[in-house]
N, C-alpha and C positions, 0 to 999 in steps of 0.2 A: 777698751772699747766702750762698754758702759761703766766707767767710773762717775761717780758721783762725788760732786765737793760738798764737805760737813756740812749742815746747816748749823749756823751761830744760833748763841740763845738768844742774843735780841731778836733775832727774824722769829723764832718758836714764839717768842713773846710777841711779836705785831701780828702774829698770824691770828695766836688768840683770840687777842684782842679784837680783831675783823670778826670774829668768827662768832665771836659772844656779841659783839656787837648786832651782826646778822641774826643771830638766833631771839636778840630784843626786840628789833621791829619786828620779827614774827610773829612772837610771841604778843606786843602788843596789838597788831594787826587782826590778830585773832581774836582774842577780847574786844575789839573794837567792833567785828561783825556779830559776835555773838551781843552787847550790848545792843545794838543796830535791829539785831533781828528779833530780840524780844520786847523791846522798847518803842520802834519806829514803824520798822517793816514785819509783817505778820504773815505767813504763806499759810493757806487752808484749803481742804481738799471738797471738795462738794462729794455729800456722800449717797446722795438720791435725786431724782428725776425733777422735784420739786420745783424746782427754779427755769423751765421749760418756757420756752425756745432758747432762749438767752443762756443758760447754762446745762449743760447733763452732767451725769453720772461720772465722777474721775476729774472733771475738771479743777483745775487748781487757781486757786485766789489769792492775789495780793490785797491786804486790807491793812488799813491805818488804827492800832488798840486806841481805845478811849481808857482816861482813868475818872473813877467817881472821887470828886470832891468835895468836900463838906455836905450838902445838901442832897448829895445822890443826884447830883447833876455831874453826865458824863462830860468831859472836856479832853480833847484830841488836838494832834495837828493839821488834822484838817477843820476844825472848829467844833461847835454845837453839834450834833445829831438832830434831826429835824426830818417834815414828811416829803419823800421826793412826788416832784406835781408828775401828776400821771399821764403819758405821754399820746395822744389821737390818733 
C-alpha cells in the first residue's frame, strides 16, 4: 500500500544539484541586500524630539550615505550635499 520505488542516483544527483543551486541564489541574494543596505540604503532611528513637527521620538529614517572624496567633499547618490531653502 505504501511502497515506494528506489530513487536512482541520477535523480539524487539533479535533486542536488536544484538544490545547491537554490541555496546560490540565496545565498547571493543576501549578500546582495546586505551590500544594498550598507552602501545605498541606510535605515536610522531618530533618537530625540529634536526634529519637531516633522519628526519625533522612534521615528525611522531612510537616508542615502555620502562618501568623502579626495578633498572632504561628500559625494552620494543623490549628489552634493547642499543648504535646503527654507520653506514659508
Amino acid at each position: 500500500m505504501f511502497s515506494r520505488r528506489p530513487v536512482r542516483y541520477s535523480e539524487k544527483v539533479e535533486r542536488k544539484k536544484k538544490r545547491n543551486k537554490a541555496l546560490s541564489y540565496i545565498g547571493i541574494f543576501i549578500i546582495l541586500c546586505i551590500l544594498m543596505r550598507l552602501f545605498v540604503l541606510q535605515t536610522w532611528q531618530v533618537r530625540d524630539d529634536l526634529m519637531q513637527p516633522e519628526l519625533r521620538k522612534a521615528d525611522v529614517v531612510v537616508v542615502i550615505p555620502y562618501i568623502l572624496i579626495g578633498g572632504r567633499t561628500p559625494v552620494g547618490l543623490a549628489g552634493c550635499p547642499g543648504k535646503m531653502p527654507l520653506s514659508s
